[in-house]
N, C-alpha and C positions, 0 to 999 in steps of 0.2 A: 869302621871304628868310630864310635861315637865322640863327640866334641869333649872335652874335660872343663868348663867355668869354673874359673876361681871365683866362689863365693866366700864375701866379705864376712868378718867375725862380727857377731852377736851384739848387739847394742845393751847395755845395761837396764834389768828389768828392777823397777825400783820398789820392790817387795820388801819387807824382815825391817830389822830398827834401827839401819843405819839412822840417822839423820842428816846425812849429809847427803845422800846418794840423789842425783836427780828423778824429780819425779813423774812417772811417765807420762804421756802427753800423747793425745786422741791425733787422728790424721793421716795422713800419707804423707812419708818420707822415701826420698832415695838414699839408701843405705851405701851404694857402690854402684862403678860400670856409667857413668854420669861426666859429663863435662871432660871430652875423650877428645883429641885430636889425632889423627892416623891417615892413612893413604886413603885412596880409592877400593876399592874390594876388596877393605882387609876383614877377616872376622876377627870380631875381639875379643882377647884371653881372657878378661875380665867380664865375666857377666853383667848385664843391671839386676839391680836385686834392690828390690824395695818393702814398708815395712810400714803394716798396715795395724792403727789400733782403735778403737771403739771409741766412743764418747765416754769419756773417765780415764781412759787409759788402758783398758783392757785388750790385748793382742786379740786380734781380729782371726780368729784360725775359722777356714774353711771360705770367707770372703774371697770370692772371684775379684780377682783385676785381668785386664784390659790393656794389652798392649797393643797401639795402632802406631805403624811406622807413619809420618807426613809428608806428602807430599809437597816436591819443590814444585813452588808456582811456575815459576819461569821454564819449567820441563818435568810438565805435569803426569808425561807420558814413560817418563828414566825414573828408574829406581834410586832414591834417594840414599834410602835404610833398610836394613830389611830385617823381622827377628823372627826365632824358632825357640822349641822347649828347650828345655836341657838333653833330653834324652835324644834329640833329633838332631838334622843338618837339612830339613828339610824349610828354606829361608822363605816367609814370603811379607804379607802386610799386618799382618794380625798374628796375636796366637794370645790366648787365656793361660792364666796358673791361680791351683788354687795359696790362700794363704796356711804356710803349716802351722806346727805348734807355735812358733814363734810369731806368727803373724808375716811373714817374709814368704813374695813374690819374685820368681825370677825369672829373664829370658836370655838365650846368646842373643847378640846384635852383630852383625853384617853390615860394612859402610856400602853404601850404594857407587853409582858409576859416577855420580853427579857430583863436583867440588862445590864447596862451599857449607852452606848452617843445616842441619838433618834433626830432625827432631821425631823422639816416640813420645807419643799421649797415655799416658795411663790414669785410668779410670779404674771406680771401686763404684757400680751404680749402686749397690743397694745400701751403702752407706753417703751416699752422692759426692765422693772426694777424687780430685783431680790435677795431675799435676803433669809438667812435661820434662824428658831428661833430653839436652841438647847435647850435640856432636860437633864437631867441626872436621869432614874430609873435605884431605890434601889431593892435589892432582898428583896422577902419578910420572912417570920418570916417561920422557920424551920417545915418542914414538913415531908420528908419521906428524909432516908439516903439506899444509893449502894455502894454496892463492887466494887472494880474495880478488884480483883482477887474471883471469884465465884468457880473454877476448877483450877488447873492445875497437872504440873507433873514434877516432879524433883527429884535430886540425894540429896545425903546424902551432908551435909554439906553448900547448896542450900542457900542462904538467900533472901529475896522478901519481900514487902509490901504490905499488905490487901488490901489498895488503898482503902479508905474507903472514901465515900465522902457525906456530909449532903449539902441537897438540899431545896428549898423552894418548894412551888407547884408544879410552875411551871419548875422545874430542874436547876434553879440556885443556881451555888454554893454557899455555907456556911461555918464559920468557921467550923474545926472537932474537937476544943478540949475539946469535953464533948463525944467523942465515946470511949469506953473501948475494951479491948482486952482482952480474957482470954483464956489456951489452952485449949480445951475437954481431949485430952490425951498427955501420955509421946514422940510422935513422933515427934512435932515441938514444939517450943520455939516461944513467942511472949513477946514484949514491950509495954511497955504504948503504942506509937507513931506508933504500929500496925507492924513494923517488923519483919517479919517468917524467925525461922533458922530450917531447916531439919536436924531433930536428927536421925533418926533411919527408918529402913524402914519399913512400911507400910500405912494404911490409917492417913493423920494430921486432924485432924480439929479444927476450930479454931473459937470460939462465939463471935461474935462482937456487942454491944448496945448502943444506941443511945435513952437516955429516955426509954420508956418502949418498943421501937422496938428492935428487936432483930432477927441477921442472923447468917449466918454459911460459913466460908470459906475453901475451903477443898484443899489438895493437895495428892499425890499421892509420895508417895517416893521410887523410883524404885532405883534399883541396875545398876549398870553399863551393858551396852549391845546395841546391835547392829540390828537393825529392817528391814528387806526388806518386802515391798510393793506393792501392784499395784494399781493403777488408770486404769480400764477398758477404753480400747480401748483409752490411752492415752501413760502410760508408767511403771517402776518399779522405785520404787523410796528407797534410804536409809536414815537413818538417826540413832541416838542414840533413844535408851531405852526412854529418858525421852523428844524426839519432836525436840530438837536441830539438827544440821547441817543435814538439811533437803536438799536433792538434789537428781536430776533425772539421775538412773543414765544408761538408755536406751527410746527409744520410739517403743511406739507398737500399734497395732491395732485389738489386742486380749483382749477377755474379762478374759479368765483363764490361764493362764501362770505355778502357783502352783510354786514357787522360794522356793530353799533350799539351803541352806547351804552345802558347803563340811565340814568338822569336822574340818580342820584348819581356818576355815574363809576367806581363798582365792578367791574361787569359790562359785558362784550362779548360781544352773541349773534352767533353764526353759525351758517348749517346747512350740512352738507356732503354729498356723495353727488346720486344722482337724484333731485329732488323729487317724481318722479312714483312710486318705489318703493323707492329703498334712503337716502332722504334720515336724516339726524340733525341733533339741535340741539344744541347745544354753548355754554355760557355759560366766557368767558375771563377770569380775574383780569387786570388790566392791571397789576398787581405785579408777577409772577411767569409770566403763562403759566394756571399752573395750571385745568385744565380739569372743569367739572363738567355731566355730563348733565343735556339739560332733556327729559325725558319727556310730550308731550301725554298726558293721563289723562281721559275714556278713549280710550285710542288703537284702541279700535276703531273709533272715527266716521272716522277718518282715512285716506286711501289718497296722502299725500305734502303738502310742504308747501315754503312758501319765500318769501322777503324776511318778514324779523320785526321788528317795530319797537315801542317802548316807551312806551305814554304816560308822562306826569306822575307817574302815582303808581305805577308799572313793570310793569303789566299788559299783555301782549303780545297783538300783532293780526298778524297774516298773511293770505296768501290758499295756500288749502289744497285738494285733491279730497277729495271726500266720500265714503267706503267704499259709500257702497249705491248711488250712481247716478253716481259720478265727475265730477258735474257741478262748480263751480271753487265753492268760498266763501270768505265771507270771515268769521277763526274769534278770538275772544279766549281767553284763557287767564291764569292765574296765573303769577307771576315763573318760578314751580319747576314750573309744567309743569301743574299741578292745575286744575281748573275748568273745562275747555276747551266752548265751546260755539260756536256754528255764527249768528253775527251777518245773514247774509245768504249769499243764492243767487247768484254774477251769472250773470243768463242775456241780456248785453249784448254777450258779446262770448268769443276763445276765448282758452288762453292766459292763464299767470297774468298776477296784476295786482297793483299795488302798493300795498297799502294804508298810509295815515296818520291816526294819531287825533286829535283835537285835542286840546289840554292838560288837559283837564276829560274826557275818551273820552267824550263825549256827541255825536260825528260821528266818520265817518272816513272820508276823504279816499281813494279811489280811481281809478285809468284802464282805459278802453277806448278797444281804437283808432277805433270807430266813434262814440261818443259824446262822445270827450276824458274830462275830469275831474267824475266824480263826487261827490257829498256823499250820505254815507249817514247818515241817522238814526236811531241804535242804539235810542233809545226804542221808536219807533213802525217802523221795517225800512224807514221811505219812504227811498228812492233819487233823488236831483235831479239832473240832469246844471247843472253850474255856466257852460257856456259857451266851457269853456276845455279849449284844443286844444294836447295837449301829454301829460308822463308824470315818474312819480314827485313828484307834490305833496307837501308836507309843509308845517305849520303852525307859525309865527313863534311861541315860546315861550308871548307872551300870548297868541296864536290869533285876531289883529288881520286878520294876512296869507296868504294860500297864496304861498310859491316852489312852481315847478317848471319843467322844464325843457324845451325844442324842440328840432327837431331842430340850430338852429346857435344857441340862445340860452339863455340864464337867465331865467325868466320872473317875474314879483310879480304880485301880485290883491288884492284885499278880501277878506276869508274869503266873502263871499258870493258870488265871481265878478266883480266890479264892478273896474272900472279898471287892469284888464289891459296891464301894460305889458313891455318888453324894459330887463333891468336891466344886462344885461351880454351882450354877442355873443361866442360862440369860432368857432373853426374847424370845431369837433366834440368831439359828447358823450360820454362814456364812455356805452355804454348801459347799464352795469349797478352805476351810481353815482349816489345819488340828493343832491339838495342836504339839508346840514344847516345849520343855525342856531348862532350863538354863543347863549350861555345869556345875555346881553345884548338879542339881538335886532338887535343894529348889524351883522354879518357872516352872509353864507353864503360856503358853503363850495362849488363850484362844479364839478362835472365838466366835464373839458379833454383831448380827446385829446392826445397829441403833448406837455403839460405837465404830465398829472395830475391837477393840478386847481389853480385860479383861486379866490383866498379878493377877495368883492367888497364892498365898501361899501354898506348900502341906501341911508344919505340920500343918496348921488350915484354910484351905481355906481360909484368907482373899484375898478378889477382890480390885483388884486395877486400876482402869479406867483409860481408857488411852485416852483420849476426842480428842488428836491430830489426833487420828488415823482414826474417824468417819469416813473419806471420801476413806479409804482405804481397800483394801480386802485381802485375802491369804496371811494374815502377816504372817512369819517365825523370830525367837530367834535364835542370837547367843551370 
């Protein structure tokens, strides 16, 4: 069934003797259908109809006009407006009419999805006249409400807003004050007005409703600390625990680097290149960047090296091939490179392996894949397999516990092997991130495909997502 436009009555054609009657005047007029307010996607009862006359005044019959609906700037891509013939309902950005006896142009108009100013252009080129008839849609009646905070990650004391925002249909905004806020638990604080304070640390979450909808806005309340990263084949980058003062603070063109911490926070080792020939080690200021070689001395014993890690008092251990028979060991050395010796042979397994010292370097902690997790003792060179099936071990500050990691879990132990448990599950592990420690001992720091990495609680495993981190690998905790 075709549309029905009321078109407006006849303008006064000022022919015959009145004298009084006005007299007609050359140009383009909007006769009707002009200066409209109405919803979103209404079409309008009234046509525009407009009304076109020559220079002198003579109705313009058979002049083409031009209607071009405009596009909104701010959403260039949404339908602002839209118009069709009369005889259609076929809506889009243009349509042509010609002028009839009267000189009068018409089109329907269609409000677009988009609130706010809408305007159509009409043009008469072959008389050069131009003008534009403006609209004003309304949003329409409330339909689906967003968060504008869904995730994040912050310190204690934090405060932010839910950003809650009710929408029509089509995503224009709407009043919010019929949304409610409620906390789920004691770790943040909310307001009527949807303001979050981080009380305490662990998972916040936070119930927001909107009519019978209803979401969930969560935050992450991390402790104070200090994050190094990599972007493969990009750079290492640092920033705080909780995403903040994000910056790069080297460029690289390696995909595994493995960045640790020296125990005071000065230093970040990483080695770059192929560990098995053109590898180098590389200690990074977390001030600045600034880069200083660490030279194994004598680096004749050496034919490649890789994952370097720092005890207690910043004496560095890796696992390295041996220059004279290339078999795999496992090698200490001085902060600056000096002292290097050759701690043990593994002849367990192929492939390097990752070694950890304990806090005291009186053991250190390595894997095979045939034997799982090893306990080497540096004193005496005895080698113990601990029981534990799994890779990258590393020892709880006081050197109480081993974390390390499975293939879908976070794993804890006893330093001796004993009471092996699953502290936290993901989906998947980075393989070339290994769990670090806060300097507290109450947090690891957890590789997480797909997230990053998962910062977890020992006394109760809670996981704490750190969504910033998604794009980054071989995260290290200080």
């Amino acid at each position: 069934m075709l549309f029905a436009a009321t078109i407006a009555a006849g303008v006064v054609n000022g022919c015959g003797g009145d004298s009084t009657a006005p007299k007609p005047t050359s140009g383009l007029r909007i006769e009707a259908g002009a200066n409209v307010s109405d919803s979103i996607d209404v079409t309008l009862t009234q046509a525009l109809v407009v009304e076109v006359r020559k220079p002198g005044g003579a109705v313009a019959t058979g002049a083409m006009v031009r209607f071009t609906a405009l596009r909104n700037d701010s959403l260039p891509y949404a339908t602002a407006i839209a118009v069709a013939a009369l005889n259609s309902q076929n809506f889009s950005s243009f349509v042509s009419d010609s002028a009839d006896a009267k000189g009068r142009a018409s089109v329907i108009v269609e409000l677009g999805s988009v609130a706010g100013k809408a305007g159509i252009a009409i043009t008469v080129p072959e008389l050069g006249l131009t003008d534009t008839a403006w609209y004003t849609v309304q949003p329409g009646r409330p339909a689906k409400f967003a968060l504008g905070v869904i995730d994040t990650v912050v310190t204690r004391g934090t405060a932010w807003n839910a950003g809650a925002r009710v929408m029509d249909r089509a995503g224009n905004p709407l009043h919010s004050d019929s949304v409610s806020y409620a906390s789920i638990n004691s770790n943040a604080t909310v307001t009527a007005s949807g303001q979050i304070t981080a009380v305490t640390e662990g998972r916040a979450e936070i119930e927001v409703r909107y009519g019978t909808t209803r979401d969930t806005s969560r935050a992450s309340i991390v402790p104070s600390g200090l994050l190094v990263g990599v972007h493969p084949n990009d750079g290492v980058y640092l920033m705080n625990l909780d995403g903040t003062g994000f910056k790069k603070l080297t460029a690289t063109h390696d995909y595994s680097l493995f960045p640790q911490w020296s125990p005071d926070g000065t230093r970040i080792t990483i080695y770059e290149g192929d560990p098995t020939t053109t590898v180098s080690l590389t200690a990074l200021s977390p001030l600045d960047g600034t880069r200083t070689p660490v030279i194994p001395t004598p680096g004749s014993l050496l034919a490649g090296l890789a994952f370097v890690r720092p005890d207690m008092s910043g004496l560095l251990y890796f696992s390295g091939l041996r220059s004279d028979n290339h078999a795999l060991a496992i090698w200490r050395m001085n902060a600056d490179g000096s002292g290097l010796v050759a701690l043990h042979t593994v002849t367990e397994g192929y492939g390097f392996t990752h070694p950890a010292p304990s806090p005291d370097g009186k053991t250190v902690l390595y894997d095979v894949d045939s034997q799982g997790i090893i306990a080497l003792n540096v004193a005496t060179g005895t080698a113990n397999a601990l029981g534990l099936q799994g890779f990258f071990p590393v020892y709880s500050p006081d050197g109480a516990y081993i974390a390390y990691v499975s293939s879908t879990s976070l794993m804890i132990a006893n330093s001796d092997g004993t009471n092996a448990r699953v502290l936290s599950r993901a989906n998947a592990t980075d393989q070339l991130m290994a769990p670090s420690w806060s300097a507290d001992g109450k947090w690891i720091l957890a590789p997480q495909d797909g997230q990053g990495a998962t910062l977890v609680r020992v006394s109760d495993g809670v996981a704490l997502p750190l969504p910033f981190a998604s794009t980054l690998h071989q995260l290290a905790l200080h």
